[in-house]
N, C-alpha and C positions, 0 to 999 in steps of 0.2 A: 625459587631463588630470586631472591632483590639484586635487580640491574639499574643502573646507572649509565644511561649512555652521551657520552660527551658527544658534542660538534662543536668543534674547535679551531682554532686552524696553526694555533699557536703551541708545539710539542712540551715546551715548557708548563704551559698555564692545564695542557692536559697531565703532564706528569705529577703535577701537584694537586688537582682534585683525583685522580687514580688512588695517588698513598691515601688521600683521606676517606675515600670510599675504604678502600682493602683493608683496612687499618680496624674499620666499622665491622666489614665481612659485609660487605656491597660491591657487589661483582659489579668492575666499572668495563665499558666497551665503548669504543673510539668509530664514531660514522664519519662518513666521506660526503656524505649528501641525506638529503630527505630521507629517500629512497630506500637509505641503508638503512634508517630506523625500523621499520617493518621487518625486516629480514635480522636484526639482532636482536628484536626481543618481539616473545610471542602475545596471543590477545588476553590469555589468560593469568601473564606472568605480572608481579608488581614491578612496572616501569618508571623512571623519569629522566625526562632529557637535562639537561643542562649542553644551555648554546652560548655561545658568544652575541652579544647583544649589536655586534654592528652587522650580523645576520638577521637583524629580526626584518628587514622588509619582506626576506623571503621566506622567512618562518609564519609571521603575523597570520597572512591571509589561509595557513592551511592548520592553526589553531584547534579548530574545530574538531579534525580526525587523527590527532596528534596526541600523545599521553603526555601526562601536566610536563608541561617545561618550564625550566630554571634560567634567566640570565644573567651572565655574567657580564660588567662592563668596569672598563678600567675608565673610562672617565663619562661616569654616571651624570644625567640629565634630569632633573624632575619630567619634565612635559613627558622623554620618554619613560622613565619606566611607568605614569600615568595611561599612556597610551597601549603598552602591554600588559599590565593588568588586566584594562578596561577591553583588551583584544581576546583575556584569556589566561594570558599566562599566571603559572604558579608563583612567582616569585622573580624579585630582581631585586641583585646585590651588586656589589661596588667590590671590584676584586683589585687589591687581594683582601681577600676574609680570612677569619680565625676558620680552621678545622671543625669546631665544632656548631658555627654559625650554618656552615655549607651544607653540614648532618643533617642539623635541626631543617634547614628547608626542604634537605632531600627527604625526610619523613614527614614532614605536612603536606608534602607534594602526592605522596602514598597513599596516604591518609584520603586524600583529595581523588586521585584514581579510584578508592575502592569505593567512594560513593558515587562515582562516576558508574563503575560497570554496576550498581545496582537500581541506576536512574533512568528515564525514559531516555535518556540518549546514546544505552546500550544500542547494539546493531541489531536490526530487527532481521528474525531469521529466512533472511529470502537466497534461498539455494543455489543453483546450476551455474556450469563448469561450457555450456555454449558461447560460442560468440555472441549471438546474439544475448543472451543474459549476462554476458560479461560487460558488454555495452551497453546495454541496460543498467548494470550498476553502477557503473562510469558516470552516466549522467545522472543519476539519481545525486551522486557525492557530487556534483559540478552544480548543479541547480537546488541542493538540500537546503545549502547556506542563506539562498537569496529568499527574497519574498514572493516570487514573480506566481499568479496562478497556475496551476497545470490541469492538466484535463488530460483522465486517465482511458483508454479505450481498452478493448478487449472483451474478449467471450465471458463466458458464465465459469467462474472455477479456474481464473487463469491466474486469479493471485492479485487485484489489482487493489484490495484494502492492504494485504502486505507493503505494496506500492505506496500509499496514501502511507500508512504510519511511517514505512522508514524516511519517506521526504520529509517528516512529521520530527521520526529524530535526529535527522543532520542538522535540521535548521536552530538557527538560538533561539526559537521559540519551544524547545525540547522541554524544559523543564515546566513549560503551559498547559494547560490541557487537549487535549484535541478531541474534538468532539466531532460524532459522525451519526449521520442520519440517511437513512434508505428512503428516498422520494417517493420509491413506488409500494410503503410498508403501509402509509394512510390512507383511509380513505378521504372521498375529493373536500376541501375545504377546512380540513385540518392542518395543513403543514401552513402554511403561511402563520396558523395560531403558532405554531410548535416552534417554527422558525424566527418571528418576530413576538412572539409572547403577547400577552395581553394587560390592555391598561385603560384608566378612565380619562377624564380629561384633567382634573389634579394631579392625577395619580395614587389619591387615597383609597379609593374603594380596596373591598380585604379583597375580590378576586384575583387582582393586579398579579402577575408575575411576570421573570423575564423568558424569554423564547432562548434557545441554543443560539441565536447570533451572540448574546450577550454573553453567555455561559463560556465562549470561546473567545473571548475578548481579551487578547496578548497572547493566543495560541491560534490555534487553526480547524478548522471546519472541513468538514469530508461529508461531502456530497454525494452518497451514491446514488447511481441511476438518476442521473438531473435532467436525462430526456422525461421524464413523469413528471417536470414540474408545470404545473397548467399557467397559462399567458400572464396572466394578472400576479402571480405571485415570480414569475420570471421579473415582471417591471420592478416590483418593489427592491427583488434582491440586486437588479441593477443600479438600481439607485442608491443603492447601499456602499457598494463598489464603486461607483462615480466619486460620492460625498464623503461617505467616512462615516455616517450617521445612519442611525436608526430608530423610527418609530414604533411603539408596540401600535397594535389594533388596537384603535378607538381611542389611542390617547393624543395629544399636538403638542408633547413634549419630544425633542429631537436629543438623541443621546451619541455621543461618539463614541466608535468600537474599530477596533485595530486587530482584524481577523487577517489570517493566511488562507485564500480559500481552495481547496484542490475538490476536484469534482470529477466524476467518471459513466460512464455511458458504456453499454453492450452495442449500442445503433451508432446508426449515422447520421452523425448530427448536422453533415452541411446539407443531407438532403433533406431534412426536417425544417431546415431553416430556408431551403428550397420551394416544401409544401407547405411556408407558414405556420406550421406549429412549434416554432423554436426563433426567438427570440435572433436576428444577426447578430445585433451587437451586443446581448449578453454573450452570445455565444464566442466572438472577438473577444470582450474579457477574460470568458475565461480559457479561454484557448491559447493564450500567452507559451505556454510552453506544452506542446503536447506528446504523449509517452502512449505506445503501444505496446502493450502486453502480448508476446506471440503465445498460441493455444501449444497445449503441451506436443501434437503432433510434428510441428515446426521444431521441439529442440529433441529430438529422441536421444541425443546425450547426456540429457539430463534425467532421464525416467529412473535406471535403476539409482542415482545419486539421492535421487526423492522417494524414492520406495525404500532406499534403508535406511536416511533418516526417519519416515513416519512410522517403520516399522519399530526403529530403537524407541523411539517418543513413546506409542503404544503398548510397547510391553512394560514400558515404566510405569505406565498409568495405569494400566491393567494389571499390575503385580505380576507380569508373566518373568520369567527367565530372560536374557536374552536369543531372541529368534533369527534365522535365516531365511535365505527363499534360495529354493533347489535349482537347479540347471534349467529343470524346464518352466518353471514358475518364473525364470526371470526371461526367457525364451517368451512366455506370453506378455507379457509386459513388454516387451519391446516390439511384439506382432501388433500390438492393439490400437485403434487408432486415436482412443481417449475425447469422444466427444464430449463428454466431462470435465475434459481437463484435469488441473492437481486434486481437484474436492472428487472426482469419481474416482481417482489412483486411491486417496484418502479411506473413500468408502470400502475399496477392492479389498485392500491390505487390513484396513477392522473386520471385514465379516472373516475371510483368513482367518485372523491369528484366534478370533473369538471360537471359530471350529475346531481350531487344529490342537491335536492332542499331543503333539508333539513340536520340539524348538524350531525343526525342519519343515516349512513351508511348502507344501506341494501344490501343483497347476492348478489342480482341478478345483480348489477353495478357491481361487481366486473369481471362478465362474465368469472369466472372460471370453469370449467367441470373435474371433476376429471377422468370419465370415454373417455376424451380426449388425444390423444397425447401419451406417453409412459408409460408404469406402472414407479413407482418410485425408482424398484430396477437398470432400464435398463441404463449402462453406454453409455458412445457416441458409442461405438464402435458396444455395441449392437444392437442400434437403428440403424445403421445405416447396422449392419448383416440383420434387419428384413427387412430391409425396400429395401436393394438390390437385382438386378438383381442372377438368378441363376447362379452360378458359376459350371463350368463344370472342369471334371478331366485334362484337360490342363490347368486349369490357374492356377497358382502355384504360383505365385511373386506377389506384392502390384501391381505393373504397368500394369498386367492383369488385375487384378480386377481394376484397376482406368481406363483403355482403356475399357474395358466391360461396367463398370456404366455410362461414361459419355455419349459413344455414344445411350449407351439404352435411356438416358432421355435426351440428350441434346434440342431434339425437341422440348423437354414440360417447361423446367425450363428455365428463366433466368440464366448468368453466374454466378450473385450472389448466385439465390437460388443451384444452383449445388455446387457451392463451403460451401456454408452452410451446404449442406448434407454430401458431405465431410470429413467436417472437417477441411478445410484449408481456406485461406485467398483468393480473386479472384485473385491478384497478382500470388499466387502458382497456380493458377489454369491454367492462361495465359501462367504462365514457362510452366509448364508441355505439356500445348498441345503443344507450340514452339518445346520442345527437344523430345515428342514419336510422332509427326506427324500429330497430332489429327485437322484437321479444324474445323471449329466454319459453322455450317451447315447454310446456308442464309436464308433459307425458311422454318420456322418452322411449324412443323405440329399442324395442328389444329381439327386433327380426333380423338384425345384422350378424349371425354368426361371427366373434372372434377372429378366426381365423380369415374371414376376408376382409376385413378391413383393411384398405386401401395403405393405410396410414400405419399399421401394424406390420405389413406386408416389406416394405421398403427399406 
């Protein structure tokens, strides 16, 4: 059903765009405030506002999360309706108008909505019904608009590229690209290529290309894991953000690029920036507005919200039926303490539905044990106090303890699962033995029975 919602303040000037909606068979409806917009028409429905133009101060600024709006003004300015356009808006007309002027803009305004919801500056689907994630998305909409950097924290699986896009589509850089890159995906001496591209010193040579800074040039840049980026390539990208400008490698041409940059971290990056591997004042850049992502243990109001969205998602994708989860299946899910976070819920709920021979969801596919893995209060650092080698009164500094752990278990773990225990990336894991000496042992031991493993065990 096509709505039409007036804000008006004038009963007359709404009685006369009403007959000409009704007249059309455009269901008109009268708001009181912003506020009421939301609550008279839904996100799916084809909407348009039509306000009154000596409201637009207070409309202007909220443009952005608003369906196209119409103004109407009895004594019409150029400067403004240049300035509402230019702010967003659908249309502005000089009332009174003919009946069918007011139609014609209420269906290019429609017209204009439905390629709005099929644009990147649809809502990106970030879920829960917590306080905490309700204020999380509060600011997401308060900070989406501006350009200011953010820097994203949180665990592994907490949702923080959801993060990065949807600040990605509030902003009016929405319809730009946004381009995103994993710091810790390269190995060492390639991202700086990837990130600033490559060039000669005319710039003719055929190798010449540009790097993702330029590729996101009038959009925005998503930095994951920018703790991995090594010193030398932290300066450059500072300087980037100082100037405005960018150099490829190897060329002394300076080009100017207008990125939005949002960047994110699992660590801690003022202690990084404490032990000298982190850059203070890029870190100040981009720390400009910072957003912590809580791990799914922190909103348990939100788990079963998100188990039967990904369950609806997956059985569309999998041509399944529509599926449930039983009493006790949602019983486990709410015992569990999801060191994973939403990507291990994600993983629970696919092996499920992939087993189950039926629409009804039982516990036991879920293959969760609560009495498994970590209690729910234990942060990474904790788990990974338990789970470590004893530390003796000489080892005083993080690079003891990191030369203690790895050579105690490097026998038994893969590179990966070391660097998972960790905390870091295998990339860091690689530096690190490079610069304290550590070799990668050739012949691993296979006297440790499985089941004692220290690490296994916890």
């Amino acid at each position: 059903m096509t709505k039409a919602i007036i804000l008006h303040s004038d009963p007359v000037i709404r009685t006369a765009i009403a007959s000409a909606a009704d007249y059309q068979g455009i269901t008109a409806l009268v708001a009181g405030s912003i506020d009421d917009i939301f609550a008279l028409g839904g996100p799916s429905e084809p909407v348009c506002i039509i306000a009154d133009a000596r409201a637009d101060n207070d409309l202007l600024p909220e443009l952005h999360r608003l369906p196209p709006v119409i103004f109407l003004s009895s004594d019409p300015e150029l400067r403004a309706a240049v300035t509402a356009i230019k702010a967003g808006a659908s249309d502005y007309l000089s009332w009174p108008c003919e009946p069918l002027e007011l139609i014609a803009a209420i269906e290019r305004s429609l017209a204009e909505r439905s390629r709005w919801d099929n644009s990147p500056r649809a809502a990106c689907p970030i879920l829960g019904d917590s306080p905490t994630m309700r204020g999380l998305l509060d600011t997401i909409q308060r900070i989406g608009p501006s350009a200011a950097t953010v820097l994203i924290s949180g665990e592994s699986g907490t949702g923080k590229t959801l993060i990065a896009n949807a600040l990605h589509a509030a902003s009016p850089r929405a319809a730009a690209p946004l381009i995103t890159l994993n710091c810790g995906s390269l190995p060492p001496g390639m991202i700086e290529t990837e990130l600033f591209g490559y060039g000669s010193a005319d710039e003719t040579h055929a190798r010449s290309r540009p790097g993702l800074l330029e590729a996101a040039d009038g959009g925005t840049l998503f930095l994951d894991d920018i703790d991995e980026l090594e010193l030398q390539t932290q300066t450059r990208l500072l300087r980037v953000l100082e100037s405005g400008e960018l150099r490829r490698i190897g060329s002394s041409i300076c080009r100017p690029v207008s990125i939005r940059l949002i960047t994110s971290t699992q660590r801690d990056l003022p202690l990084l920036v404490a032990r000298r591997s982190f850059r203070e004042d890029l870190y100040l850049r981009l720390s400009v507005v910072k957003i912590t992502v809580p791990p799914l243990r922190q909103r348990p109001e939100d788990i079963l919200l998100l188990a039967e969205s990904v369950l609806a998602r997956l059985s569309m994708r999998l041509g399944r039926e529509p599926s449930r989860l039983d009493g006790e299946a949602r019983k486990a899910l709410l015992g569990y303490h999801w060191p994973g976070n939403v990507r291990e819920l994600e993983s629970a709920i696919e092996r499920a539905l992939v087993l189950s021979d039926s629409p009804v969801i039982p516990a036991h596919l879920l293959s969760l044990n609560s009495a498994e893995g970590f209690p729910p209060a234990a942060t990474p650092a904790a788990r990974l106090a338990s789970a470590a080698p004893a530390v003796n009164a000489t080892q005083t500094t993080i690079e003891d303890y990191f030369v203690s752990f790895v050579l105690t278990y490097q026998d038994q773990f893969s590179e990966t699962e070391l660097a998972s225990r960790l905390g870091i990336s295998r990339k860091s894991l690689w530096e690190r033995r490079q610069r304290l000496n550590i070799p990668r042992s050739r012949l691993p031991s296979r006297l440790t029975p499985l089941g004692n493993n220290p690490l296994r065990e916890a």
